[in-house]
C-alpha positions as CSV (number, residue, x, y, z in Angstrom):
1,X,103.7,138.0,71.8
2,X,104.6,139.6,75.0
3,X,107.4,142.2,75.0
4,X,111.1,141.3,76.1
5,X,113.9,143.5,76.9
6,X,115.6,143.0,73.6
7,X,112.8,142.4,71.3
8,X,113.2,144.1,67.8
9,X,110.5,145.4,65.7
10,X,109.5,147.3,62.3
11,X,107.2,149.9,61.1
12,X,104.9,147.0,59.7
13,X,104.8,144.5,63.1
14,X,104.9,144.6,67.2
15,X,105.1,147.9,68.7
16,X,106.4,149.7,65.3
17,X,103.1,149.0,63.6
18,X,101.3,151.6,66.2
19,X,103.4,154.1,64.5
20,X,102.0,153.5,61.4
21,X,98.1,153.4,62.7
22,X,98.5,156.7,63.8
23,X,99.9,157.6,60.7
24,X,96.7,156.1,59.2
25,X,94.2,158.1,61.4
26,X,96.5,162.1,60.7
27,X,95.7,160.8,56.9
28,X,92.4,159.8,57.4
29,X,91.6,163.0,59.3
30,X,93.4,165.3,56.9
31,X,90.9,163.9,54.5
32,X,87.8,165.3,56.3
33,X,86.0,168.6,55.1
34,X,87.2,170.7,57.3
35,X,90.6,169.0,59.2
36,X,91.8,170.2,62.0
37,X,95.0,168.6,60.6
38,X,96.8,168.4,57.7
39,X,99.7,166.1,57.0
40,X,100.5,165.3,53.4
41,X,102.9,163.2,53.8
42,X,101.2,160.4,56.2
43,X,99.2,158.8,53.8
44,X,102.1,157.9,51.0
45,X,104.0,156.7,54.4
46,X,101.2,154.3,55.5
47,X,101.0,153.1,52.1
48,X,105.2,152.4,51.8
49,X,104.5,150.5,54.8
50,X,102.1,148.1,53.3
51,X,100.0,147.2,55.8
52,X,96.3,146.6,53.9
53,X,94.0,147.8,56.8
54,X,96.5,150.8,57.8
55,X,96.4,151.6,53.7
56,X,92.8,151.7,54.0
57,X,92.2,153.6,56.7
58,X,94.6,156.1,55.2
59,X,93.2,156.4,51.7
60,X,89.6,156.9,53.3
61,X,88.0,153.6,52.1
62,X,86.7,153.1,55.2
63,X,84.2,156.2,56.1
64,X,84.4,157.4,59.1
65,X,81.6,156.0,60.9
66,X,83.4,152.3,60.0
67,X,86.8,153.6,61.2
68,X,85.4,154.9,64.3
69,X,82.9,152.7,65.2
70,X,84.1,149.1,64.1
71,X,87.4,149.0,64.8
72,X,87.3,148.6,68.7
73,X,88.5,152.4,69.4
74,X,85.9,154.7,69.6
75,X,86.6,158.3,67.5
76,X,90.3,156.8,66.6
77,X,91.1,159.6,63.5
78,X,89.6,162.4,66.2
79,X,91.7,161.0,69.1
80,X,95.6,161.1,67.0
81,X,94.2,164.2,65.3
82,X,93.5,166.1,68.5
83,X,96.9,164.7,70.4
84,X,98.5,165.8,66.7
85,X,97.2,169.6,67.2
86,X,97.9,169.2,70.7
87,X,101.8,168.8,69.8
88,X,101.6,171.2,66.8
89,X,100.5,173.9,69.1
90,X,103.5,173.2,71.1
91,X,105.5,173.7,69.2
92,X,104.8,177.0,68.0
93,X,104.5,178.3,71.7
94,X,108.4,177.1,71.6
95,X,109.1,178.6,68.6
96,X,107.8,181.7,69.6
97,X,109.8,181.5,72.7
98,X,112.7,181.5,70.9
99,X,113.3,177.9,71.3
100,X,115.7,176.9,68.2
101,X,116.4,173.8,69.2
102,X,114.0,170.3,69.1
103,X,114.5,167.0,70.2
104,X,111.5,164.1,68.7
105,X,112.3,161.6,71.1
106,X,110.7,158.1,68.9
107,X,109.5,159.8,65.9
108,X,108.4,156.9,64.3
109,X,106.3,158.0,61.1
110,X,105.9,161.7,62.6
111,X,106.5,164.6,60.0
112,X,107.0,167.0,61.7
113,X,110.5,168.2,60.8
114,X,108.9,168.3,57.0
115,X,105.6,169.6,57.5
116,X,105.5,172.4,60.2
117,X,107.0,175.9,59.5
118,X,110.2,176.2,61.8
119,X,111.3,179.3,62.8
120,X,114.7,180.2,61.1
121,X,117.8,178.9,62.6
122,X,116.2,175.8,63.8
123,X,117.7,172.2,64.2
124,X,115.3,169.2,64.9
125,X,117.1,165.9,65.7
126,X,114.8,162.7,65.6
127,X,115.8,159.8,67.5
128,X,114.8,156.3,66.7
129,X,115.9,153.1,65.4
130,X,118.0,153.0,62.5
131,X,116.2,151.1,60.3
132,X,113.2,153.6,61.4
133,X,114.4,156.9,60.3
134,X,116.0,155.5,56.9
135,X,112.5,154.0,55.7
136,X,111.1,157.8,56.4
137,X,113.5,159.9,55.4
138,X,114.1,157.7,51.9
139,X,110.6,157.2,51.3
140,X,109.9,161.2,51.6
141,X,112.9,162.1,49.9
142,X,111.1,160.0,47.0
143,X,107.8,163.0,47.6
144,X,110.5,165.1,47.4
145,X,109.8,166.5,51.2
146,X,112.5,168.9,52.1
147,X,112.6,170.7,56.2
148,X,113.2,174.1,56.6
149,X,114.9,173.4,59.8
150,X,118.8,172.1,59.9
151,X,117.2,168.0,60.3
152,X,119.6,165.8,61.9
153,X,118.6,161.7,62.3
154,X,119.9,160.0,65.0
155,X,119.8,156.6,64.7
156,X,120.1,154.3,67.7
157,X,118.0,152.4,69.8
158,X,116.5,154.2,72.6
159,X,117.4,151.1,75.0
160,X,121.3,151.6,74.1
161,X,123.4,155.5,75.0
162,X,121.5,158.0,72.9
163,X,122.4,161.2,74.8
164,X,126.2,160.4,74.1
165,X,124.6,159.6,70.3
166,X,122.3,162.5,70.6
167,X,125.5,164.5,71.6
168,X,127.1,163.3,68.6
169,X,125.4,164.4,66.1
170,X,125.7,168.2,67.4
171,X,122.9,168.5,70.5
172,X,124.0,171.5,72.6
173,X,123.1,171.1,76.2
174,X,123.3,175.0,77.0
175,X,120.3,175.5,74.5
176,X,117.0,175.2,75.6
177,X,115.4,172.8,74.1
178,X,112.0,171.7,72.9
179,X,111.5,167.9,73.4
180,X,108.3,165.4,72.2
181,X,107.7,162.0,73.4
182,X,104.6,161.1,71.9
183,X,103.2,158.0,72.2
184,X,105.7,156.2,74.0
185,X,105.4,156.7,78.0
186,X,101.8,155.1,77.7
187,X,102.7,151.6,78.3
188,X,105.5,150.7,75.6
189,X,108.7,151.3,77.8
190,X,108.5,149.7,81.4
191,X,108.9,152.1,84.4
192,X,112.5,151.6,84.9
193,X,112.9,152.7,81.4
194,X,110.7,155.6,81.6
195,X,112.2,157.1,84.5
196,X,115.7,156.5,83.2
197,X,114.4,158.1,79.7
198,X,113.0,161.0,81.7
199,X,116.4,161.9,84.1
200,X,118.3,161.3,80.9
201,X,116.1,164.4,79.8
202,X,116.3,166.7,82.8
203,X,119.8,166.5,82.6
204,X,120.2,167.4,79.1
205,X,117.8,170.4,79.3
206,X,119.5,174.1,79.5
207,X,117.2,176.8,81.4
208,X,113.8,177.4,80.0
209,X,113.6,173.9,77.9
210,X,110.9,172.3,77.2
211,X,108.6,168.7,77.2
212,X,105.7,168.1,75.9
213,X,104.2,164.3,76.2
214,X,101.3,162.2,76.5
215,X,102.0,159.4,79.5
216,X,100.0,156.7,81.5
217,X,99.0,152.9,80.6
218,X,97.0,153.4,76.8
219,X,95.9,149.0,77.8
220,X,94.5,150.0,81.1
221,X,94.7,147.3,83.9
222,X,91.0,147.0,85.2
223,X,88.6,144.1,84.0
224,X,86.8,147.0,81.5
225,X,89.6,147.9,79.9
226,X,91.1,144.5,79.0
227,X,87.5,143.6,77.8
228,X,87.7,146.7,75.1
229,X,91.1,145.6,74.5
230,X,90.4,142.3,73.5
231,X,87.4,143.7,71.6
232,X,89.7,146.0,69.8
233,X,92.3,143.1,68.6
234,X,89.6,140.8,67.9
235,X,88.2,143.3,65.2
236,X,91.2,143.8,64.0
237,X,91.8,140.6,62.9
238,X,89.1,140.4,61.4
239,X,89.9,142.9,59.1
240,X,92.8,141.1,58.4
241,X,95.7,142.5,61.4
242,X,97.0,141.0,63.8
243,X,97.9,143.3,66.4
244,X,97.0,142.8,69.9
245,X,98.2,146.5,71.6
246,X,97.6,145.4,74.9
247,X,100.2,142.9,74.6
248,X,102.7,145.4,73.3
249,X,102.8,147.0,76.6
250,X,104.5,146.5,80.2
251,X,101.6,145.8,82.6
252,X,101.9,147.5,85.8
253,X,102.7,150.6,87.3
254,X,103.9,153.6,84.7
255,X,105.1,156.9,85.6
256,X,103.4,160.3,86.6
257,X,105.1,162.6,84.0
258,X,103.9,165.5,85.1
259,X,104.6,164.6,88.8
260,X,108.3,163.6,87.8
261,X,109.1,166.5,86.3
262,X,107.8,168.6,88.8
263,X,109.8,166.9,91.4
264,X,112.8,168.3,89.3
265,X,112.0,171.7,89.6
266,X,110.0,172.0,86.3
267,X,106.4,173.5,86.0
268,X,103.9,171.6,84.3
269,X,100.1,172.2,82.8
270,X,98.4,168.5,82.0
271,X,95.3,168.1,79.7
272,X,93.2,165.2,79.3
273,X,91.9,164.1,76.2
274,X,88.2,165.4,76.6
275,X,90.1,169.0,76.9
276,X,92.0,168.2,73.7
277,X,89.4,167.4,71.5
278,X,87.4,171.0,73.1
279,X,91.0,172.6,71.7
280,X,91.1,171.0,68.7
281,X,87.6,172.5,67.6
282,X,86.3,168.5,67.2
283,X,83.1,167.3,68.8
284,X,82.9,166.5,72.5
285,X,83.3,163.0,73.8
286,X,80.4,161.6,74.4
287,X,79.9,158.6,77.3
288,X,80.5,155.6,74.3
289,X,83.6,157.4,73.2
290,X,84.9,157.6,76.7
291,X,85.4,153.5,76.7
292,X,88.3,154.1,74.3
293,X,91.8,153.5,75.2
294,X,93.5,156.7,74.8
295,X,90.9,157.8,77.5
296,X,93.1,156.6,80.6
297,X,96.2,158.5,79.1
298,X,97.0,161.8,80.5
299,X,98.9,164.8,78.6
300,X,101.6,167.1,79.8
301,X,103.4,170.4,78.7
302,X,106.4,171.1,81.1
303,X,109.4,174.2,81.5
304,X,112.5,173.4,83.0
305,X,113.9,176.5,85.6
């Protein structure tokens, strides 16, 4: 079902469910031999979620040579595990900066706030739905997962006021500040929404803040990429799910990150994802693994002045 401007959603359907695949793969990959990841608390998240072929991806009952291959996304666990060390990395170059303050702008199923090391005197404020953040935070209380950072939820919608929200709940716009949007300016929001999302950003940022995000159109408009696509949802279902990304996301045009924020005044350095998997210390892409969607999507790291 196409996206509308209202549309609502949970962890385990529509455009919620994509949090909890990449959930699946950060398990999946801290399972390997030698991870470049580890996140011990995405597995029992997946698995509180209840999706079957999430569960199994997590738990490692599909090898990886099934994950990878069959599923319609080439190197899937590899692709969320590099963009996760991508975004790990990040944030200890802020931390060591003496950036104390982080904003995870859709956090989704992201543990961060409970499984990196923040530097004393650090407050990370996630923003999503509601309903979102209370199935994380009560599920890893349950692990008993506790941050080392002050951790402060915000709960609203990010289609409704969530700087005035964000505000709220303590945010202090003369701090520089370390914000993520992952996964979400690759298709899920249309451009209106992006750009609004963006300024809303710039003008919350104190000097030296920073962003670090992953933008671009992760269905891809061409003839090829609607053909892997279909492929991908077609598997998918196969194996039971019945998730069709590509119709999860705004066709069209989708905003230059890097290009907008340097339009504001902010430098910017922007990866793709054949550099991140060089970074990561995984195996270079080869030409197959170049079909998959996350290929088209482009990565940023940005200062304000």
């Amino acid at each position: 079902m196409a996206r509308t401007e209202r549309d609502t959603w949970d962890l385990a359907n529509s455009v919620g469910a994509t949090a909890t695949m990449v959930a699946a793969a950060r398990a999946a990959a801290s399972r390997r031999p030698q991870p470049v990841i580890s996140d011990p608390f995405a597995e029992p998240l997946v698995r509180a979620v209840g999706l079957d072929l999430f569960t199994r991806i997590a738990a490692g009952e599909l090898d990886a040579t099934d994950t990878d291959g069959n599923l319609g996304f080439p190197r899937m666990i590899d692709t969320f595990a590099a963009r996760a060390v991508f975004f790990d990395d990040y944030f200890a170059e802020a931390g060591k900066a003496g950036l104390q303050q982080v904003v995870i702008v859709a956090s989704g199923l992201d543990s961060r706030p409970y499984r990196l090391s923040w530097p004393a005197g650090t407050t990370v404020y996630e923003i999503d739905q509601p309903e979102v953040l209370e199935f994380k935070t009560s599920t890893l209380a349950k692990l008993g997962a506790v941050s080392n950072a002050e951790h402060r939820a915000v709960g609203i919608d990010l289609r409704d006021d969530w700087p005035a929200a964000l505000q709220g709940a303590g945010f202090d716009t003369d701090q520089p500040t370390a914000w993520l949007a992952e996964g979400l300016l690759i298709g899920f929001l249309p451009q209106e929404a992006e750009v609004r999302l963006l300024d809303n950003i710039v003008s919350l940022s104190g000097a030296g803040s920073r962003l670090a995000a992953d933008y671009g159109q992760v269905a891809g408009q061409s003839e090829q990429a609607q053909q892997q696509a279909r492929l991908m949802t077609d598997r998918w279902r196969a194996l039971g799910l019945d998730l069709d990304i590509a119709a999860l996301t705004y066709p069209g045009e989708h905003t230059d990150v890097a290009a907008h924020l340097s339009a504001h005044g902010w430098s910017t350095i922007t990866s793709d994802l054949a550099e991140l998997f060089i970074a990561a210390g995984l195996a270079p892409l080869g030409d197959a693994d170049r079909q998959g969607p996350a290929n088209s999507i482009g990565f940023v790291r940005a200062v304000a002045p």
